[in-house]
C-alpha positions, 0 to 999 in steps of 0.5 A: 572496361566493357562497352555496350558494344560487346553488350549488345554481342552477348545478347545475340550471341546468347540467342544463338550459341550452345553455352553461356561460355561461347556466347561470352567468349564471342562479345569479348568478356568472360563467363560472370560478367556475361552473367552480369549483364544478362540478369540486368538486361542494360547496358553499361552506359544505363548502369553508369552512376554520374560521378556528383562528389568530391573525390579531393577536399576543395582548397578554396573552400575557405576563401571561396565566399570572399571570391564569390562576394567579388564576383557577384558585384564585378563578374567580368574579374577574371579567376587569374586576377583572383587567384594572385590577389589571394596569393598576395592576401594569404601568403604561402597558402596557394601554389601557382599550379592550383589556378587551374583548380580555381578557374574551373570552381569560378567556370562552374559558377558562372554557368550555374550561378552568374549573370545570363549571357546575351542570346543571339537568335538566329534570323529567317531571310526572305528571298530578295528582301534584304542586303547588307554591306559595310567596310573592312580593312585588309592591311593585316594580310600584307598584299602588295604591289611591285613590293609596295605595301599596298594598304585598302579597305573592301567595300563588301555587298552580301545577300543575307539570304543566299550569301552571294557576295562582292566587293570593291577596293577601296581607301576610305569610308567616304560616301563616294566609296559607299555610293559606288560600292552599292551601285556596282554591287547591284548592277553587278546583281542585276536587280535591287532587294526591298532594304539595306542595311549599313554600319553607323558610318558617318559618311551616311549617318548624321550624329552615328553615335547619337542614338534616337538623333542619328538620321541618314544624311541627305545624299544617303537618302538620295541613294536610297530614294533612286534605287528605292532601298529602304535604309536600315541602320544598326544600333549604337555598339550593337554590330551583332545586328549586322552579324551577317556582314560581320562573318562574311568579312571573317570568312572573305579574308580568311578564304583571300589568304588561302587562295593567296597561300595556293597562288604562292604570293602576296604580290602584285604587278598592279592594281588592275591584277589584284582586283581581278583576283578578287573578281575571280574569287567571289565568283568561286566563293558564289558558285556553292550559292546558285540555289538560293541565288536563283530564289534570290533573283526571281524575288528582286526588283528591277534597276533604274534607267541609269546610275545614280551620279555618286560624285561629289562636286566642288568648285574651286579656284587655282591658285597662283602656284598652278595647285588647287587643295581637294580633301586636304591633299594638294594637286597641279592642274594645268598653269592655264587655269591659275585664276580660274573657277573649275569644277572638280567631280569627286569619285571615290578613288579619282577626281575629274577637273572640268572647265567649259563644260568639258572633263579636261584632266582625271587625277588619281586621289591621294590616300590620307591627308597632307599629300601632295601630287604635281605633274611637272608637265604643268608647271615646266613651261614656266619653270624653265624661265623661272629655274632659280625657283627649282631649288627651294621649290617646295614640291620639288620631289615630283620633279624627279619622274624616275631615279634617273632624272634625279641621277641627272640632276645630282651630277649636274649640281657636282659639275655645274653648280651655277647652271646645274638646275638650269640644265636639268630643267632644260631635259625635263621640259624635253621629257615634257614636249617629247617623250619621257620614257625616251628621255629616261632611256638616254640618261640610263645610256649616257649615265652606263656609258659614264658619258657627261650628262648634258642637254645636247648629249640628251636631246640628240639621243632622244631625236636620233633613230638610232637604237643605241641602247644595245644588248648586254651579253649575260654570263652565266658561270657553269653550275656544279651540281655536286654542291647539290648532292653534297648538301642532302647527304650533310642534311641527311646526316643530320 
């Protein structure tokens, strides 16, 4: 088949060449084609005719008015669920291998006689005029800590112009977890743009879904007034309008995996690492953007004097089990406070208990509900004069800091069934005055050693300066590399 390539040879090639026959033997065709194309003066791709007929008789031409009646009042019917109804309404008459025939017939039509599709139109930015920002789940990826599934959201913050980002971890779509996400993200921006606009979250829209009655709540507003954002909201199953943030979450999740692909791991040793992971990558995902970023900052606004106070605050009173219940999960505070009225500051990922103007305990806030966390240095004073209540204590698990402390307690009840809880509440009051890593460390001694756990056994390792816990000499087998050279040669065998 001749291209317009060899073409294009021939002409020139005519101007130059003594005979027909050379020039043609040039553009690679013989001397009548060459004659061909010379009297047309085209090229081969001018004198193509486009191909407008059948070249097989149509097998669903028959049947086609009845499909095109279904697809008329119901578009949305897909050409495999056609196909089997047909199949099912005129039996032997269509093959499996002809639903191919049928989707491109019914693709045909919807292109040239189905119902208009809806037009996304492509928006122009100004410079510093608008952010957006919204939650995404990251559980799909599978990052973990210590080898613990660690399940989070990222709070993420876009400049729709440049397509600078950030983000922050996060475990709900609280308002709390809004408010500090924005606020890092623009102090972290060093200025504020003209309008923000969210998702239909209900931590800052009231009746999201209610159409012309949604309206931000008031702590929103708040936020908004002391930055002075104009909020914008998007429409009611309408999450095109925050396309921008949509793609950005596509585009952050899938360049987090191939950075965690290239790290050679999904693992984590803390949470503090994982995030300057995540610190580290937006830096590089922002560093392509510097232009535009740079037209970005000239055009924002200048940042308030301080933070906004995002905290959510409550006052609550304790109970006399020494446990106070904040977001539907149930949490000890120091026996001391039982039956008085403290002030919890509620934060996005942690809480502050205030009593007498003072912060006196910063507690981690559990993810989801029903949850419960009991520090038994709370309680352990009280405990150890009340031990026949440890055994059907109903927080009783978090009593065991370490799987040692429950190795303990578990071979006191064996060898002492009467006094085994009593024992076992007498070390973990030690853990509580003296050192619980100390403590941990004797159990692991004593319990090596196969000597019987007892109090006194305990309490003289943690107060005696002696190191007793010595070195372990390792014996590594010698290796015989042989095995090594056998396994290639079996392997290229096969």
């Amino acid at each position: 088949m001749v291209k317009d390539n060899q073409v294009r040879i021939l002409m020139k090639s005519l101007q130059t060449e003594r005979t027909k026959s050379i020039a043609a033997a040039k553009a690679g065709m013989d001397e009548k084609t060459a004659r061909k194309y010379e009297r047309s003066g085209r090229l081969p791709s001018e004198l193509k005719c486009e191909h407008s007929w059948r070249t097989r008789k149509d097998p669903f031409e028959e049947v086609w008015p009845e499909i095109r009646d279904h697809l008329e009042v119901n578009s949305g019917l897909e050409a495999k669920t056609l196909f089997e109804y047909i199949q099912r309404k005129y039996p032997g008459r269509y093959q499996d291998g002809q639903l191919r025939t049928l989707q491109r017939r019914i693709k045909v039509w919807r292109a040239l006689e189905g119902p208009a599709k809806e037009v996304y139109f492509p928006q122009e930015y100004t410079a510093g005029d608008l952010c957006e920002s919204d939650f995404t789940f990251m559980n799909k990826l599978g990052i973990t800590i210590c080898g613990q599934s660690f399940n989070h959201l990222i709070y993420h913050f876009i400049l729709p112009y440049s397509n600078w980002e950030t983000g922050m971890i996060c475990f709900s779509e609280s308002f709390e977890s809004i408010s500090e996400g924005l606020q890092n993200a623009l102090w972290e921006l060093g200025g504020v743009p003209g309008r923000h606009r969210t998702d239909r979250l209900s931590a800052a829209v009231r009746h999201p879904g209610g159409g012309k009655r949604a309206a931000f709540t008031q702590r929103y507003q708040a936020l908004m007034r002391h930055y002075g954002l104009e909020g914008l909201m998007m429409g009611t199953g309408r999450p095109n309008e925050n396309g921008d943030i949509e793609q950005r979450h596509y585009r952050f999740k899938k360049a987090l995996e191939q950075s965690l692909l290239l790290r050679g791991s999904f693992d984590f040793t803390s949470r503090q690492e994982y995030a300057l992971f995540l610190k580290n990558l937006f830096f590089e995902l922002n560093s392509g953007r510097e232009k535009r970023f740079a037209e970005e900052v000239k055009a924002l606004r200048r940042l308030p004097n301080r933070h906004f106070d995002s905290c959510k605050q409550l006052s609550i009173k304790v109970g006399p089990s020494s446990t106070i219940r904040v977001s539907h999960n149930v949490y000890s505070v120091d026996s001391r406070l039982i039956g008085e009225i403290i002030k919890i500051k509620l934060y996005a990922c942690y809480f502050e208990v205030w009593y007498g103007q003072r912060c006196i305990e910063k507690i981690p806030r559990l993810k989801g509900s029903g949850k419960d966390h009991i520090q038994y240095r709370h309680i352990i004073d009280w405990l150890v004069r009340k031990p026949g209540a440890f055994e059907n204590y109903r927080y009783r698990k978090s009593l065991f800091p370490t799987h040692r402390f429950r190795l303990a307690y578990d071979f006191l009840k064996k060898n002492s069934t009467l006094k085994g809880s009593k024992e076992y509440l007498k070390i973990l009051h030690l853990a509580a005055k003296e050192s619980e890593a100390g403590v941990d460390r004797a159990l692991n001694y004593l319990i090596e050693q196969n000597i019987a756990i007892r109090f006194d056994a305990v309490e003289s390792l943690v107060k005696s300066n002696q190191n007793y816990m010595k070195a372990k000499d390792i014996l590594i087998n010698n290796i015989d590399i042989s095995i090594y050279d056998r396994l290639l040669e079996e392997r290229m065998a096969i």
